[in-house]
Wavefront OBJ file of the C-alpha trace (Angstrom):
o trace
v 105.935 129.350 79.859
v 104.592 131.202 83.178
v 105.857 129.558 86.304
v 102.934 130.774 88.188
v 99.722 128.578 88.888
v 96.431 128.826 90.637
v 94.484 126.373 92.548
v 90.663 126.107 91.402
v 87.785 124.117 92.456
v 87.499 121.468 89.664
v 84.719 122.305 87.189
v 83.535 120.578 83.998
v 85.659 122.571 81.784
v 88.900 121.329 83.699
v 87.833 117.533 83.067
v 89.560 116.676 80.005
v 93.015 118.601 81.088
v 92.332 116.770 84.619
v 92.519 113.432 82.410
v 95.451 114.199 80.467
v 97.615 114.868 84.392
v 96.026 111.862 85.239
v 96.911 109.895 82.462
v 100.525 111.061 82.562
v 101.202 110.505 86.286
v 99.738 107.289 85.906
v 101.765 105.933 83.304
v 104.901 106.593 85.174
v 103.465 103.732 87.055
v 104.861 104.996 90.304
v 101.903 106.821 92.397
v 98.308 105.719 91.396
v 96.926 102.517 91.579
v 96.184 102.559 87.539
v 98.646 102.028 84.696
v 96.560 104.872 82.689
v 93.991 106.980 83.112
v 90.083 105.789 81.982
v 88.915 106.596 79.023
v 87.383 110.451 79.136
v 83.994 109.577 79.259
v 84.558 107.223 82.291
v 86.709 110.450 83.913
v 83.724 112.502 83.472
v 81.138 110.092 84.743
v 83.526 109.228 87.579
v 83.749 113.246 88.652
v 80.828 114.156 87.924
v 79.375 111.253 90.138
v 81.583 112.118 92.842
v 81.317 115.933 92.778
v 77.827 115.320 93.104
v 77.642 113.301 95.977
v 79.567 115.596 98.074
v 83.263 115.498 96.786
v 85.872 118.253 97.427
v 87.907 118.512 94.261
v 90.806 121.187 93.629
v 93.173 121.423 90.458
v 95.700 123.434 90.041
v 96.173 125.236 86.501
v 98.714 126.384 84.618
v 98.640 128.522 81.151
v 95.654 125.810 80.897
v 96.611 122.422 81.630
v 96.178 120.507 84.428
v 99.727 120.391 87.096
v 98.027 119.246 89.919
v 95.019 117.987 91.771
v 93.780 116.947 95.103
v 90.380 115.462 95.574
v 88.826 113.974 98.785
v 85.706 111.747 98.299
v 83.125 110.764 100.835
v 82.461 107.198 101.861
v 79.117 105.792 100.591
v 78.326 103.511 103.226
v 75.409 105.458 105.443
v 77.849 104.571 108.691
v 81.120 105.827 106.795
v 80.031 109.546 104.954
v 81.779 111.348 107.940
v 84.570 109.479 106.090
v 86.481 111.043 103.120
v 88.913 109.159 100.966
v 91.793 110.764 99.531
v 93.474 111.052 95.768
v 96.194 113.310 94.676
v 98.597 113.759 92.445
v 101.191 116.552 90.945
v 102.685 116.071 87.425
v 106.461 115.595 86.737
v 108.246 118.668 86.593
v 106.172 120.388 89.120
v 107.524 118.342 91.680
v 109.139 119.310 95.041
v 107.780 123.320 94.693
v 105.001 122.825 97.797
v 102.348 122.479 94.912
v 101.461 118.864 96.732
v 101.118 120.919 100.169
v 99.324 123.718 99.080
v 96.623 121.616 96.738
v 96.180 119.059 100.121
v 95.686 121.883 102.712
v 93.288 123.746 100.712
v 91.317 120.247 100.275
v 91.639 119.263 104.046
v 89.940 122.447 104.809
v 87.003 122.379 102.555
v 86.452 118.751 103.367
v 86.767 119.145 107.098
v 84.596 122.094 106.536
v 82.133 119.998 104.756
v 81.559 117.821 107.995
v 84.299 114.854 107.070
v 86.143 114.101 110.588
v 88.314 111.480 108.665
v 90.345 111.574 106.318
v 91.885 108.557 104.565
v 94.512 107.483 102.130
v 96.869 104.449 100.705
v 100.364 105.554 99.080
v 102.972 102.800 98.535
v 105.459 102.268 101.255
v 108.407 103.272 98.659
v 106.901 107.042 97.929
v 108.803 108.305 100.861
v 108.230 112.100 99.508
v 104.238 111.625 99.661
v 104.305 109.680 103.034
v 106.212 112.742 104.270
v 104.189 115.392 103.480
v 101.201 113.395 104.519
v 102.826 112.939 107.961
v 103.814 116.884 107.760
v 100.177 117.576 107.681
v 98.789 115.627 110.523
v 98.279 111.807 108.582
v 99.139 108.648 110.737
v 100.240 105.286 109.502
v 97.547 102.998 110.895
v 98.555 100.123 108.636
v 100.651 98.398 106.025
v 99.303 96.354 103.302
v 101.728 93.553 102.046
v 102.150 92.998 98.327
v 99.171 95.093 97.665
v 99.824 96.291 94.249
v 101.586 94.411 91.456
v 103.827 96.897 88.655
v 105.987 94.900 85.793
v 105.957 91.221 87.782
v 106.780 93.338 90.748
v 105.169 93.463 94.122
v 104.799 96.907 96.350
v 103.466 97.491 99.895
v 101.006 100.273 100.716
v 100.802 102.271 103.914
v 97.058 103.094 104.772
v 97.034 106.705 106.225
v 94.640 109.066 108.260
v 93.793 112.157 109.566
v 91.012 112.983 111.955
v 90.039 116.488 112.463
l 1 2 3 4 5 6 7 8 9 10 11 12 13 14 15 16 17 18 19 20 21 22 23 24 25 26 27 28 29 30 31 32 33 34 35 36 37 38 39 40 41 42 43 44 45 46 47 48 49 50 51 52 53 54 55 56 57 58 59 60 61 62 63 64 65 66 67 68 69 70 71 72 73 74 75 76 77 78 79 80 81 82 83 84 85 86 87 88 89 90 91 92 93 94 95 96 97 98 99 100 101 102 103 104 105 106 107 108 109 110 111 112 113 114 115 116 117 118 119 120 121 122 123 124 125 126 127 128 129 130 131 132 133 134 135 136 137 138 139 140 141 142 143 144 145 146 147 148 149 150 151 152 153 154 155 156 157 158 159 160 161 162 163 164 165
Protein backbone atom coordinates (compact mmCIF):
# COMPACT_ATOMS: atom_id res chain seq x y z
CA UNK A 1 0.00 0.00 0.00
CA UNK A 2 1.45 3.62 -1.00
CA UNK A 3 2.18 5.72 2.02
CA UNK A 4 1.70 8.80 0.06
CA UNK A 5 -1.68 10.86 0.03
CA UNK A 6 -3.11 13.96 -1.48
CA UNK A 7 -5.43 16.48 -0.17
CA UNK A 8 -8.50 17.26 -2.61
CA UNK A 9 -11.40 19.48 -2.48
CA UNK A 10 -14.30 17.06 -1.66
CA UNK A 11 -16.36 16.22 -4.76
CA UNK A 12 -19.35 13.91 -5.29
CA UNK A 13 -17.32 11.03 -6.27
CA UNK A 14 -15.41 11.14 -2.79
CA UNK A 15 -18.89 10.95 -0.86
CA UNK A 16 -19.34 7.41 -0.27
CA UNK A 17 -15.40 6.80 0.72
CA UNK A 18 -15.95 10.17 2.88
CA UNK A 19 -18.81 8.01 4.67
CA UNK A 20 -16.99 4.94 5.16
CA UNK A 21 -13.84 7.40 7.29
CA UNK A 22 -16.65 8.79 8.86
CA UNK A 23 -18.31 5.86 9.86
CA UNK A 24 -15.11 4.28 11.16
CA UNK A 25 -13.83 7.22 13.25
CA UNK A 26 -17.10 7.46 14.61
CA UNK A 27 -17.53 4.16 15.90
CA UNK A 28 -14.41 4.35 17.90
CA UNK A 29 -16.69 6.59 19.80
CA UNK A 30 -13.86 8.83 20.82
CA UNK A 31 -13.88 12.14 18.46
CA UNK A 32 -17.32 12.92 16.82
CA UNK A 33 -20.35 13.62 18.42
CA UNK A 34 -22.12 10.41 16.56
CA UNK A 35 -21.79 6.72 17.41
CA UNK A 36 -21.88 6.04 13.41
CA UNK A 37 -22.00 7.70 10.51
CA UNK A 38 -25.75 8.51 8.70
CA UNK A 39 -26.93 6.49 6.40
CA UNK A 40 -25.28 7.45 2.72
CA UNK A 41 -28.06 9.12 1.41
CA UNK A 42 -28.31 11.44 4.51
CA UNK A 43 -24.17 11.97 3.97
CA UNK A 44 -24.88 13.07 0.56
CA UNK A 45 -27.81 15.32 1.25
CA UNK A 46 -25.90 16.66 4.26
CA UNK A 47 -22.68 17.64 1.81
CA UNK A 48 -24.22 18.41 -0.82
CA UNK A 49 -26.43 20.95 1.22
CA UNK A 50 -23.51 22.32 2.81
CA UNK A 51 -21.11 22.52 -0.16
CA UNK A 52 -23.72 24.44 -1.65
CA UNK A 53 -24.28 26.98 0.71
CA UNK A 54 -20.77 28.00 0.88
CA UNK A 55 -18.82 25.12 2.68
CA UNK A 56 -15.03 24.55 2.41
CA UNK A 57 -14.54 20.81 2.33
CA UNK A 58 -11.02 18.98 1.85
CA UNK A 59 -10.34 15.08 1.97
CA UNK A 60 -7.44 13.59 1.84
CA UNK A 61 -7.06 10.31 -0.43
CA UNK A 62 -5.22 7.50 -0.42
CA UNK A 63 -4.94 4.55 -3.23
CA UNK A 64 -8.83 5.64 -3.08
CA UNK A 65 -10.26 5.71 0.22
CA UNK A 66 -10.94 8.32 2.33
CA UNK A 67 -7.82 8.98 5.42
CA UNK A 68 -8.80 12.23 6.23
CA UNK A 69 -11.03 15.24 6.03
CA UNK A 70 -11.47 18.72 7.21
CA UNK A 71 -14.56 20.69 6.46
CA UNK A 72 -15.55 24.20 7.75
CA UNK A 73 -19.27 25.16 7.38
CA UNK A 74 -20.81 28.58 7.46
CA UNK A 75 -23.34 29.67 10.04
CA UNK A 76 -26.91 30.08 8.67
CA UNK A 77 -28.12 32.69 10.79
CA UNK A 78 -28.00 36.09 8.41
CA UNK A 79 -25.94 37.77 11.61
CA UNK A 80 -23.55 34.60 11.96
CA UNK A 81 -22.34 33.63 7.96
CA UNK A 82 -18.99 35.49 8.69
CA UNK A 83 -19.03 32.48 11.06
CA UNK A 84 -17.67 29.02 10.01
CA UNK A 85 -18.05 25.90 12.08
CA UNK A 86 -15.54 23.34 12.10
CA UNK A 87 -15.46 19.24 11.58
CA UNK A 88 -12.49 17.07 11.14
CA UNK A 89 -11.33 13.99 11.46
CA UNK A 90 -8.21 11.55 10.41
CA UNK A 91 -8.70 7.72 10.43
CA UNK A 92 -6.76 5.32 12.76
CA UNK A 93 -3.55 4.46 11.50
CA UNK A 94 -2.92 7.72 9.90
CA UNK A 95 -2.59 9.27 13.07
CA UNK A 96 0.22 11.50 14.47
CA UNK A 97 1.94 11.98 10.61
CA UNK A 98 0.78 16.01 10.41
CA UNK A 99 -2.13 14.71 8.12
CA UNK A 100 -4.58 16.60 10.87
CA UNK A 101 -2.30 19.86 10.35
CA UNK A 102 -1.93 19.85 6.87
CA UNK A 103 -5.89 18.99 6.02
CA UNK A 104 -6.82 22.08 8.80
CA UNK A 105 -4.39 24.70 7.33
CA UNK A 106 -5.35 24.14 3.87
CA UNK A 107 -9.16 24.56 5.13
CA UNK A 108 -8.40 27.69 7.33
CA UNK A 109 -7.10 29.28 4.27
CA UNK A 110 -9.81 28.68 1.82
CA UNK A 111 -12.38 29.53 4.43
CA UNK A 112 -10.69 32.68 5.61
CA UNK A 113 -10.30 33.31 1.99
CA UNK A 114 -13.92 32.83 1.46
CA UNK A 115 -14.72 35.88 3.84
CA UNK A 116 -15.24 33.66 7.30
CA UNK A 117 -13.39 35.86 10.15
CA UNK A 118 -14.37 33.05 12.68
CA UNK A 119 -13.73 30.03 12.99
CA UNK A 120 -15.34 27.65 15.50
CA UNK A 121 -15.13 24.23 16.99
CA UNK A 122 -16.11 21.75 20.11
CA UNK A 123 -13.58 18.71 20.79
CA UNK A 124 -13.92 16.90 24.15
CA UNK A 125 -11.76 18.10 26.94
CA UNK A 126 -9.98 14.46 27.04
CA UNK A 127 -8.65 14.66 23.14
CA UNK A 128 -5.59 16.39 24.34
CA UNK A 129 -3.82 15.60 20.76
CA UNK A 130 -6.72 17.61 18.81
CA UNK A 131 -6.90 20.48 21.44
CA UNK A 132 -3.17 20.77 20.74
CA UNK A 133 -2.95 21.13 17.34
CA UNK A 134 -5.94 23.38 17.41
CA UNK A 135 -4.06 25.63 19.88
CA UNK A 136 -0.80 25.13 17.50
CA UNK A 137 -2.74 26.80 14.83
CA UNK A 138 -4.06 29.89 16.43
CA UNK A 139 -7.62 28.28 18.26
CA UNK A 140 -8.50 29.66 21.82
CA UNK A 141 -10.46 27.93 24.50
CA UNK A 142 -13.33 30.35 25.08
CA UNK A 143 -15.36 27.78 27.00
CA UNK A 144 -16.00 24.43 28.60
CA UNK A 145 -19.16 22.60 28.36
CA UNK A 146 -19.88 20.24 31.41
CA UNK A 147 -21.19 16.75 30.78
CA UNK A 148 -21.94 17.65 27.27
CA UNK A 149 -21.80 14.38 25.60
CA UNK A 150 -22.83 11.02 27.05
CA UNK A 151 -20.58 7.58 25.58
CA UNK A 152 -21.44 3.97 27.32
CA UNK A 153 -23.32 5.60 30.69
CA UNK A 154 -20.37 7.90 30.64
CA UNK A 155 -20.25 11.64 30.76
CA UNK A 156 -17.43 13.90 28.79
CA UNK A 157 -16.76 17.67 28.80
CA UNK A 158 -16.22 19.66 25.60
CA UNK A 159 -13.96 22.64 25.12
CA UNK A 160 -15.58 25.19 22.61
CA UNK A 161 -12.67 26.61 20.45
CA UNK A 162 -11.98 29.62 18.02
CA UNK A 163 -10.01 31.28 15.71
CA UNK A 164 -10.50 34.73 14.29
CA UNK A 165 -8.60 35.76 11.33
Amino acid sequence: MSSSHHIVPLAQQHIAAFREALDAVAREQRYLAMPEAPPLTKVRRFILDSLRAGAVHFVALQDGSVIGWCDIRPRTQATMRHCGVLGMGVVAGHRGRGLGRELLCMTLDAAFASGMTRIELTVRADNAAAIELYRKLGFDAEGVCRRAMRVDDSYRDTVIMARLA
